[in-house]
Structure formats: C-alpha cells, structure tokens
C-alpha positions as CSV (number, residue, x, y, z in Angstrom):
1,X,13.7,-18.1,-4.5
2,X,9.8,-18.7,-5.1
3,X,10.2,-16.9,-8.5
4,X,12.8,-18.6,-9.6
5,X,11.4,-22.1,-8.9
6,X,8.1,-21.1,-10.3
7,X,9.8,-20.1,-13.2
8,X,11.7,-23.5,-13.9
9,X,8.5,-25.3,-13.3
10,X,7.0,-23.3,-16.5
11,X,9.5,-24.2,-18.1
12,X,10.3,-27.9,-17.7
13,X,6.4,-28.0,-17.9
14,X,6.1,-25.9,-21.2
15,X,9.4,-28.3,-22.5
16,X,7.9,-31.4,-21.0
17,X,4.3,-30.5,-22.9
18,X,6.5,-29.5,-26.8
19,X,8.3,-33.3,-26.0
20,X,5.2,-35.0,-25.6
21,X,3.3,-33.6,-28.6
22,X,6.8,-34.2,-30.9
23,X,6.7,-37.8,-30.1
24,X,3.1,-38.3,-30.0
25,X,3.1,-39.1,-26.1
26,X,-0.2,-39.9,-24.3
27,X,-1.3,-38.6,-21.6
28,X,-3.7,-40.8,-19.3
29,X,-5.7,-38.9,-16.8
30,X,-5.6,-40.6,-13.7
31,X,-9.5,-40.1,-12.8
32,X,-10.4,-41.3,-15.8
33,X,-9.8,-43.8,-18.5
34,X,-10.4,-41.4,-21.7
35,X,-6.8,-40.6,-22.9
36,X,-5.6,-36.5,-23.3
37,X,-5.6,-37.2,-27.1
38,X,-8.3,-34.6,-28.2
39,X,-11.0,-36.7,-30.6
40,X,-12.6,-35.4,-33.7
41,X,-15.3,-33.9,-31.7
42,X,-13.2,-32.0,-29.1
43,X,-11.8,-30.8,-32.2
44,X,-14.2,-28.2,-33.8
45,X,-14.0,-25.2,-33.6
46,X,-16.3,-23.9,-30.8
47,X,-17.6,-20.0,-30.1
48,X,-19.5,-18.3,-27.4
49,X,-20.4,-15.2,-27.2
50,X,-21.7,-13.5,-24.1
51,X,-22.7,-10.1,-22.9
52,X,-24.4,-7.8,-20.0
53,X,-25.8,-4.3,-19.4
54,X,-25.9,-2.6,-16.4
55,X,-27.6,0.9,-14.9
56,X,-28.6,1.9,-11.7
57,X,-30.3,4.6,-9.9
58,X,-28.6,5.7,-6.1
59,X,-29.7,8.3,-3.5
60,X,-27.3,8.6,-0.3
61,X,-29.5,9.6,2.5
62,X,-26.8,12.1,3.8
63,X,-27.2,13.9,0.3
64,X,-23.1,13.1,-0.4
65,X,-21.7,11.3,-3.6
66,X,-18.9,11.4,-1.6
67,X,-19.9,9.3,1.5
68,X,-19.4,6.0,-1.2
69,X,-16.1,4.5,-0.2
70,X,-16.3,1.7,-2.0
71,X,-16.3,0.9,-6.3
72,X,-18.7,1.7,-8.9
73,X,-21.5,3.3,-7.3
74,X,-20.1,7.3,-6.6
75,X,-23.0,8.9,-7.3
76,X,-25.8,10.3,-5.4
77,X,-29.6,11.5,-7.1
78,X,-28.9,10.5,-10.3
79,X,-29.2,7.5,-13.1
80,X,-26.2,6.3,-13.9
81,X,-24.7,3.6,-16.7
82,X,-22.9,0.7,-15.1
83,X,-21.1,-1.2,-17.6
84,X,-21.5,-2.3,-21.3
85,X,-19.5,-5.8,-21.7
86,X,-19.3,-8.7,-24.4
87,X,-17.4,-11.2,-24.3
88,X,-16.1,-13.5,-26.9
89,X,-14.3,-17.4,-26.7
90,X,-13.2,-19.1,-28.7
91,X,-11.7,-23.3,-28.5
92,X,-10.2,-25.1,-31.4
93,X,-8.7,-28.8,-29.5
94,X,-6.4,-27.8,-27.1
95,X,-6.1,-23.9,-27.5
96,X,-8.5,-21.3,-27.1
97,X,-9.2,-17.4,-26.6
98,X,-11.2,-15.3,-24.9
99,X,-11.6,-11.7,-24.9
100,X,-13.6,-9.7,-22.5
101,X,-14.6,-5.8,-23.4
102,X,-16.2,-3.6,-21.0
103,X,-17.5,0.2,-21.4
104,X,-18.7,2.8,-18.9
105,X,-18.0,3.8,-15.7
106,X,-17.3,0.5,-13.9
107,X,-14.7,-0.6,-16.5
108,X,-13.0,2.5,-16.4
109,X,-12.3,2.2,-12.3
110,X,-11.7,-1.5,-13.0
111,X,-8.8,-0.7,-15.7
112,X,-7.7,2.4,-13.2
113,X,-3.9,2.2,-14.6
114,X,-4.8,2.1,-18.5
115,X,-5.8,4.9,-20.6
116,X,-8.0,5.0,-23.6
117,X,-8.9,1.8,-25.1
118,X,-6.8,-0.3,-23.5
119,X,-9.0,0.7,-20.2
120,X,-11.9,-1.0,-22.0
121,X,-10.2,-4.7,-22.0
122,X,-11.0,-6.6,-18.3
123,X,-9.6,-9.9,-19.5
124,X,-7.5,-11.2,-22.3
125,X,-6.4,-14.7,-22.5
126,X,-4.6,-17.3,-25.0
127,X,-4.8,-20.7,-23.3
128,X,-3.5,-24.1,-24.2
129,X,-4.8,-27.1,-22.5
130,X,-1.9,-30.4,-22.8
131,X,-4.1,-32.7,-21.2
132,X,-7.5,-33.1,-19.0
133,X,-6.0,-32.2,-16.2
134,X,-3.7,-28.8,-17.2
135,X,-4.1,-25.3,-18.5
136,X,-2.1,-22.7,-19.4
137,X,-3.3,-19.1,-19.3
138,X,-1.6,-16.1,-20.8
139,X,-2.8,-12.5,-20.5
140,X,-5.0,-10.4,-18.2
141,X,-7.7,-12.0,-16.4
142,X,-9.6,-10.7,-13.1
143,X,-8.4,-11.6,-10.5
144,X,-9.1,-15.0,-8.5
145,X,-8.7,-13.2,-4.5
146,X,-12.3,-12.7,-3.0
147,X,-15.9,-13.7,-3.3
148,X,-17.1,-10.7,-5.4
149,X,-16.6,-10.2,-9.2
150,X,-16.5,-6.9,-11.5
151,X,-19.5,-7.9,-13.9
152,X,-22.8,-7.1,-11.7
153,X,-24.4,-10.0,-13.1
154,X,-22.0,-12.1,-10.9
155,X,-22.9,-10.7,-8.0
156,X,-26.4,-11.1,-6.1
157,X,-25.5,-7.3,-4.4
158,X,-25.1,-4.6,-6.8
159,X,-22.8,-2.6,-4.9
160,X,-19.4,-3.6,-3.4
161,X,-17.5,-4.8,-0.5
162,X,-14.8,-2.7,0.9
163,X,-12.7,-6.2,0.8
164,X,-13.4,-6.1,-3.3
165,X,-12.4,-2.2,-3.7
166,X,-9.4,-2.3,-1.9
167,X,-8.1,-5.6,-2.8
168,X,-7.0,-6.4,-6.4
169,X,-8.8,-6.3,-9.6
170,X,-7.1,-8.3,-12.4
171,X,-3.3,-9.8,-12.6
172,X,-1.5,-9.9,-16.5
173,X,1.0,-12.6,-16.9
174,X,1.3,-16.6,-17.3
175,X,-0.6,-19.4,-14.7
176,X,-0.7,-22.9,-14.4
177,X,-3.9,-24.5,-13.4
178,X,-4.3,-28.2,-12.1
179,X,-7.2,-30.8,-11.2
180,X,-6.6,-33.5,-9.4
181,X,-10.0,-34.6,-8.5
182,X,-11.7,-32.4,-5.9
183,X,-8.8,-30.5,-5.6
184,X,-7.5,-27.9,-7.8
185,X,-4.3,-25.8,-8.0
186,X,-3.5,-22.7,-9.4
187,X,0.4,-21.2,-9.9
188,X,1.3,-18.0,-11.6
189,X,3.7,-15.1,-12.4
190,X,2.7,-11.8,-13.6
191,X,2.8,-8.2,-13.6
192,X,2.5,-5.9,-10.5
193,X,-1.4,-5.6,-9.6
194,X,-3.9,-4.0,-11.7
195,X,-1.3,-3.2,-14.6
196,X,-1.2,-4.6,-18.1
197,X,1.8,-2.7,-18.7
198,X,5.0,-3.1,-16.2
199,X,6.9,0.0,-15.4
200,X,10.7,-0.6,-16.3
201,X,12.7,-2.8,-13.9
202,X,9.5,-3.6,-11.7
203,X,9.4,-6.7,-10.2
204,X,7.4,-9.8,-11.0
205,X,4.3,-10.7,-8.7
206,X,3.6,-14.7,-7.7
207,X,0.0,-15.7,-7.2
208,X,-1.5,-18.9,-6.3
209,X,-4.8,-20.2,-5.3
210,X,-5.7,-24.0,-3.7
211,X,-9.6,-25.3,-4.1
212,X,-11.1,-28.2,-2.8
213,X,-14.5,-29.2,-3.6
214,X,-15.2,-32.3,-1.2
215,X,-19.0,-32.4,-2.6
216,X,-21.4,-30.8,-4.4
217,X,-22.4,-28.8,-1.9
218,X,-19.6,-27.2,-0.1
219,X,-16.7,-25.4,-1.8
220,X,-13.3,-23.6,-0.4
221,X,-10.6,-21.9,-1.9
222,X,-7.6,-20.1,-0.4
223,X,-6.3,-17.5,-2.1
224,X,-2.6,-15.9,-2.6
225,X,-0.4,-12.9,-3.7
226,X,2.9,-11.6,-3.7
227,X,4.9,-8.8,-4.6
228,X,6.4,-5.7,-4.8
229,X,5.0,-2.3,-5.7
230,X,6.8,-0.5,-8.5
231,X,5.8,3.3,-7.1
232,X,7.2,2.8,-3.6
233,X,9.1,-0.6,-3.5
234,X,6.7,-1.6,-0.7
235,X,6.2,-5.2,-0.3
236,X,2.4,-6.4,-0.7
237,X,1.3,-10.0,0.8
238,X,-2.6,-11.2,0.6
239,X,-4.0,-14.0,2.1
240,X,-7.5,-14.9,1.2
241,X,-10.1,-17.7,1.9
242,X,-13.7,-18.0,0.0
243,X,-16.2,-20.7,1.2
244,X,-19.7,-21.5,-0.6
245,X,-21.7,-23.7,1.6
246,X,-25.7,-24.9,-0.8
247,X,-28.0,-25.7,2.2
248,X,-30.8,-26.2,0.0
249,X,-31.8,-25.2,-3.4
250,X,-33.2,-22.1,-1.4
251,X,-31.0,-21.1,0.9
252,X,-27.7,-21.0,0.8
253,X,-23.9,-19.3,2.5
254,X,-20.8,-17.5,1.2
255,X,-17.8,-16.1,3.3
256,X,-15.0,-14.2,2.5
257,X,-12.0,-13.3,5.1
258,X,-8.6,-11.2,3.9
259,X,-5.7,-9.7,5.0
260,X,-3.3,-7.6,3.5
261,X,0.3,-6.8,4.8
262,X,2.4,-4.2,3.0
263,X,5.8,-3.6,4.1
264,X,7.8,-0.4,3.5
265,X,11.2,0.3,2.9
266,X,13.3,3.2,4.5
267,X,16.7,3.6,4.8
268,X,16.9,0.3,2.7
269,X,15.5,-1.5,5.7
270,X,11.5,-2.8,5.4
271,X,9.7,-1.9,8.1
272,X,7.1,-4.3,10.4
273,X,4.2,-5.3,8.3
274,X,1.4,-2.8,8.3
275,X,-1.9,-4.5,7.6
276,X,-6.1,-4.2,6.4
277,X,-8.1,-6.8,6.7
278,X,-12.1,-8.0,6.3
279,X,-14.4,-10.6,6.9
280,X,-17.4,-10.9,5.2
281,X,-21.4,-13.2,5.4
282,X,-23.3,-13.3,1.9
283,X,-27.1,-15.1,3.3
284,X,-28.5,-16.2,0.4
285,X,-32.0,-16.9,0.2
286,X,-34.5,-17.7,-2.8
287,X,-38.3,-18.9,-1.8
288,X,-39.0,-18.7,-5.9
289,X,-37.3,-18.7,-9.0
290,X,-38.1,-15.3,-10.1
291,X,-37.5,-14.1,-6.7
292,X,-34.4,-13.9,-3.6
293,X,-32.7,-11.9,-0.9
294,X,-29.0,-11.6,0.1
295,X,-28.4,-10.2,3.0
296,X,-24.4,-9.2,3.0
297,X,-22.4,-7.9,6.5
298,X,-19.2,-7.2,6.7
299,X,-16.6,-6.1,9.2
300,X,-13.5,-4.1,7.8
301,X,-10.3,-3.2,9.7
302,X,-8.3,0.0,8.4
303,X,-6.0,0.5,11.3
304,X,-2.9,1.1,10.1
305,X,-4.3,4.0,7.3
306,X,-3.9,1.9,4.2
307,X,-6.8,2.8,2.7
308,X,-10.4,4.5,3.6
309,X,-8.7,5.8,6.8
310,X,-5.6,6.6,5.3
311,X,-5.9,10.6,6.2
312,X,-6.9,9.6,9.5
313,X,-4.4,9.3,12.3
314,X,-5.1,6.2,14.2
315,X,-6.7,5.1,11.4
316,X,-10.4,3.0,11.7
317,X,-12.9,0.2,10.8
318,X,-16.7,0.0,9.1
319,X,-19.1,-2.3,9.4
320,X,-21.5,-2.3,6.8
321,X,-24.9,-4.0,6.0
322,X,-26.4,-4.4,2.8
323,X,-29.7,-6.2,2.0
324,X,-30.6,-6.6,-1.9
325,X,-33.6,-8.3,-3.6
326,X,-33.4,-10.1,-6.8
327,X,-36.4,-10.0,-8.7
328,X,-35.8,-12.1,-12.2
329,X,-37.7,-11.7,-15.5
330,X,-35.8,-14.3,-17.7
331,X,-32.4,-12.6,-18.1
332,X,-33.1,-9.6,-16.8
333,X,-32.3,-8.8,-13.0
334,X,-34.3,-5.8,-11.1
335,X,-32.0,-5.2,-7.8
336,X,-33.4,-2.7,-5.6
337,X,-30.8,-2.3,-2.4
338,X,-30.2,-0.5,0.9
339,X,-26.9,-0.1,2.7
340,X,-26.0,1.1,5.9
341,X,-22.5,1.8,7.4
342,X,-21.2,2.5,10.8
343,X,-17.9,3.6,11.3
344,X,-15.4,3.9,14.4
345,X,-14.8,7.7,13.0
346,X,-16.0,10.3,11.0
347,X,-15.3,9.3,7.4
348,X,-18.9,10.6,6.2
349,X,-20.9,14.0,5.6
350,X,-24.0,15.1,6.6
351,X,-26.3,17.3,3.9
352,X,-24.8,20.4,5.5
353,X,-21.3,19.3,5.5
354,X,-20.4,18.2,9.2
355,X,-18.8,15.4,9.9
356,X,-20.5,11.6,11.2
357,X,-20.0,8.5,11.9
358,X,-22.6,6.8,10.2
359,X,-24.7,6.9,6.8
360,X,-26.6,4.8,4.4
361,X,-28.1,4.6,1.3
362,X,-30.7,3.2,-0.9
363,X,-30.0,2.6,-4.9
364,X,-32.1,0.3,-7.5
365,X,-30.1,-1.7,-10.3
366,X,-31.0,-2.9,-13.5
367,X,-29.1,-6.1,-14.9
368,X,-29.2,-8.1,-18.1
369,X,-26.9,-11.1,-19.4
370,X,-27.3,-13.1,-22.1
C-alpha cells in the first residue's frame, strides 16, 4: 500500500510540476516573498568541481588483518591507498547534475555489488528543482541513514563504525525532497540496497528521512528504510535517528542510534523479526583551528547473528572506542588514531592464532580535499 501511494504522489507531483511550467504558473514560497520563477542570475550555468585523496598506514596490536570487522581499513603493517575521488556538478536554472567517481580500495567495498567501472561510481544524480522549496533526485546517491559518510574527509574518525559497515551504503532510484522552514522531508522509491542494477522481478525499496533544525545549533534527523531482499525474500526495516548538538565553536556532540529488523520467510510464512542494532557518542573537540580530538564509543548489539556474530551461536555485542586527532595544514588532514574493542565473545586472534575477546589497534591517515 505505501508503494503505491508513494508512487501516485510522484506522479501527480511530476504532472502537477509539467502543468505549471506549460501555463506559466508561479510558484510563491511561503517563507519568502521571492517567487519560484528562476531570474537571469539563477540562470547561468554554474560548475564545481571537487576532489579528495586518501592513504593510511594501520598496525593491529594482535598482528591480524583479520581482527578488522568493520569497512575500509583490513590491513595490518602495511601503507595502504584509501580512495581517489572527484566530483563534478553541474546547475543550469532548475536542473542540475552531479557525478561522483571514486578509485581504490574504499570505493571498491563501497560499490560491493558492481563490477568493473561501474564499481567506481558512488553517486550519480539528474535533479530538477520546480520551485524553492522541492527537488527531485534521480540516480544513485549514498545513502542518508547514519552519522558517518564514505569520503574520509567527511568524517573526523578515519575508520568506521560497526553501525556504518553493516548498515547501507547508497540507494539508486527517484526521491522527493521538501523544506518547509526548519523542517525538511525526504520520500523515495528505489532499488534494493547497495545495487545500481535490480535483479529481475525484485522488489522496490521505500526510504524516507524527516529533519528539523529548530536553530543553528541543534540538528535531528530520523531516518527510514524498507524493503525486501532479492537473494532470500527477507524483509529489511531500519530505523535510524542522527543528532548534531554545537556547544561552542570548540566543542561540540553527535549521536547516532539504529536498528535493523529482517524478517525471513519459510514455508511462505515470515518469521518474528530478528534484529542488530547500535548506538553511538562522536565528542568533538577543537582548542585551535589547525588542531582537534573526537573521541567516538559505541555500543553494538549482534544477537541474533546477522552480522559480525553471524557464525556464532548465541550471537554477541562489541563496544568499541576510538580516539583520533585532527591536525590541519590548509586542506590537508594528518589523522593519527587508536581503537580498542571489547567483545562479549571471541571474534578476534591473537599473533599466535588463539582466540580473544578483546583487541585494538593504532593506524595514522592522511587526508586532502579541495
């Protein structure tokens, strides 16, 4: 029933939008008195073009690549390159592009479903903008669920949460996106998760996302998704909430908390959800420009063997601690980092191959954007 109203609403608002722009229609923003008619300026053609680089150095105290349970950083004595991105948009009035290439390691696990070039696109996006207050998106973009972001250059920790690596990475389809002063709404239909191609007869997925930002301070978004998985026909539901909280222009708070049901059919019956789920404390501090700590714990619940714990029986939960300094040299970003993890069973190895509990590591990151 929710895709089928979600699809009418495209398309009385797609119908609506070709009506309006036939006959010359205005469209007031109610915020503001400027109308939705684009003026000469709004008109030119704008570009930007933007890129990154990232490498990295890691050493796992246990002596294990394999103790890494989380994305982009398996590796263990050894310099390693992150990602190569650029990324290009383009506006011209009411339309636009942007496309976002990434090379190396880290795009390859982000694009874990595509092969060969294809694996190299993280977003792709036409858009057409009606008025002030609407855009449409269509094509892959990453995904809006969580606090953390593929390009390291986003993130104030290099390495990942367990929340990021097991939740998903980028959604391909057709959204809807809404301001209505502080608040902002998000509606969408696409493909299953992480694939820019749909296996035959595979299902459609629904996200959705609300926002609020009461001030400029404090920020809060809950998160949604949807949808059924094409390998097993298991049915995938995520609920997500990110808060951002500036206490001052040195310190300030992020959280992120998830949960993940999945549902799987046997004997054409689903059976009772089986669930993950995470919460997660960014502390960010930053007693100089060129210099600033983030201090990131989180607790994550595998109990039902979804994912880290999935060869487990009785499956588990981590709680992990990493602490990263940013030192800044204009757009370069030195990150050196140490992690530690504690788990409720043996999911690491020690250097001579038993089994623990616990283990940490310490790695040092190199960052540039421009």
């Amino acid at each position: 029933m929710l895709r089928k109203i979600l699809t009418s609403c495209v398309a009385m608002s797609i119908f609506y939008f070709a009506v309006a722009q036939t006959n010359k229609l205005e469209v007031i923003n109610p915020d503001s008195t400027t109308s939705g008619t684009a003026t000469a300026e709004e008109s030119k053609p704008k570009t930007v073009i933007s890129g990154s680089v990232d490498v990295y150095y890691k050493y796992d105290f246990n002596k294990q690549a394999g103790n890494n349970k989380t994305s982009f950083t398996n590796s263990h004595n050894s310099f390693e390159l992150g990602m190569a991105s650029v990324k290009v948009e383009h506006t011209i009035g009411k339309v636009g592009m942007m496309a976002d290439l990434g090379f190396g390691q880290r795009a390859k696990e982000f694009s874990y479903n595509d092969d060969g070039i294809t694996a190299a696109i993280k977003q792709l996006l036409l858009t057409y903008s009606p008025t002030n207050w609407l855009k449409l998106s269509l094509g892959s973009c990453a995904t809006h669920v969580g606090y953390e972001l593929v390009d390291a250059y986003s993130n104030r920790n290099y390495s990942t949460s367990y929340m990021f690596s097991y939740g998903p990475f980028f959604h391909t389809g057709l959204k809807a996106e809404i301001t209505a002063g502080k608040n902002g709404f998000m509606l969408g239909i696409t493909n299953p998760v992480d694939m820019k191609t749909a296996p035959p007869n595979s299902k459609k997925h629904i996200i959705a996302q609300y926002s609020i930002t009461p001030n400029d301070k404090v920020k809060a978004y809950v998160n949604f998704m949807s949808g059924q998985r094409p390998l097993d026909s298991a049915k995938v539901n995520q609920f997500d909430v990110v808060a951002t909280f500036t206490v001052s222009t040195k310190f300030s708070i992020g959280y992120n908390g998830t949960i993940n049901t999945t549902k799987y059919q046997l004997a054409r019956k689903y059976s009772s959800g089986q669930k993950w789920w995470g919460s997660a404390l960014y502390l960010n501090v930053d007693p100089a420009s060129w210099f600033g700590l983030t201090l990131r714990t989180e607790y994550f619940s595998d109990e039902k063997q979804q994912n880290v714990f999935a060869a487990i029986p009785g499956g588990g939960s981590v709680f992990e601690t990493t602490l990263s300094a940013n030192f800044r040299i204009d757009n370069l970003v030195i990150i050196p980092e140490v992690r530690f993890e504690n788990a409720s069973k043996e999911i690491y190895a020690k250097s001579n191959g038993t089994g623990t509990k616990a283990n940490g590591n310490f790695l040092i990151a190199a960052v540039y954007h421009f």
